[in-house]
N, C-alpha and C positions, 0 to 999 in steps of 0.2 A: 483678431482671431478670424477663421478661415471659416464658419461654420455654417453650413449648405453653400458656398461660394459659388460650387457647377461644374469649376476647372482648375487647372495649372497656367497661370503664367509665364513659365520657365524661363525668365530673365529676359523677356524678348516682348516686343510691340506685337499688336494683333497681325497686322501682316507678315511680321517674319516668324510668327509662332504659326500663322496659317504654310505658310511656305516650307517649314522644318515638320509639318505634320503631313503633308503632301509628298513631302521627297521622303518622309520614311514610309509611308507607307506605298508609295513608288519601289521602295527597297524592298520592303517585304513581299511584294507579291514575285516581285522577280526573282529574289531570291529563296522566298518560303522560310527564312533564319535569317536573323542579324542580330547583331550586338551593339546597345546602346543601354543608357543608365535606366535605373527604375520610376525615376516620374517622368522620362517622354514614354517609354517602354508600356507607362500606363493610359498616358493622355490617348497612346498609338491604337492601343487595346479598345476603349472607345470609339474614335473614327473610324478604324478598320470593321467592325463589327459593325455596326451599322452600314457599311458601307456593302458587306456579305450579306445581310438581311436581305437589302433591295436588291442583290442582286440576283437571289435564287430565280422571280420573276422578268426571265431576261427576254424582253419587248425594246421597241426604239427609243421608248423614255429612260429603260434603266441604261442604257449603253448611254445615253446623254447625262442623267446625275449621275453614274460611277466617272465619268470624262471627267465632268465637273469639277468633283471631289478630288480627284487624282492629278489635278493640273489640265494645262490645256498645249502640250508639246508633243513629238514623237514617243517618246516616254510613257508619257501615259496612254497613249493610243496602247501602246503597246501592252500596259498593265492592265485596260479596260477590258480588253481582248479575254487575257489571261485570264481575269476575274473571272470573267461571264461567263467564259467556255469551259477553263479547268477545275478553278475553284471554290464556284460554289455551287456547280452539280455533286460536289464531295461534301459538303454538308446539309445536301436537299433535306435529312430527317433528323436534322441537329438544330434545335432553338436554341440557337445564342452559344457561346464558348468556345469560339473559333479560334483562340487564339491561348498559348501559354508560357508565361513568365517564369521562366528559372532564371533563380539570382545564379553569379557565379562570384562576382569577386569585389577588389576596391579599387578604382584604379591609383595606379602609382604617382603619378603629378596632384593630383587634386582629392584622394582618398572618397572620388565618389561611388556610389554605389551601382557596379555593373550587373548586369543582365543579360540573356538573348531569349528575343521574343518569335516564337515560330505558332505556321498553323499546327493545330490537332491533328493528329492523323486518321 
């Protein structure tokens, strides 16, 4: 049993679950919506969220842990950017719920359970 455990393992080693939580949320900010199943959709919801917290205070440390967190490639320069500048002057007087999970469907190969996770508006 699972009980207070902290996380998801979703089938993957720490590195390539750190790697698949970095490239979605790389996805998410660029794209503001994406579709993926409902336990990375949640793991996602966590990292992202904390990750909009620090960035409200955006100094040269939060540009360096949002880098961090988001990878360290063209990419995420790119997402860190976005974060700081568009993103989370949009929930300056919002604690916490940046983010929301509508289920939509199953998928057809493997009947799992899909989702797309976008910011609040």
């Amino acid at each position: 049993m699972r009980h207070k455990h902290g996380y998801r393992k979703l089938g993957r080693d720490s590195e390539h679950r750190l790697a698949l939580l970095r490239n979605l949320a790389c996805d998410l900010v660029e794209n503001e919506r994406i579709k993926t199943t409902v336990p990375k959709a949640k793991e996602l919801r966590r990292y992202i969220e904390k990750i909009i917290t620090k960035s409200k205070n955006a100094d040269f440390n939060t540009h360096r842990y949002v880098y961090s967190k988001l990878g360290s490639n063209k990419r995420a320069k790119a997402a860190t950017k976005k974060v700081i500048e568009e993103i989370a002057p949009k929930f300056e007087n919002r604690n916490g719920g940046y983010t929301r999970i509508i289920k939509t469907k199953f998928r057809r190969g493997d009947a799992a359970e899909m989702c797309i996770i976008e910011f609040v508006n």
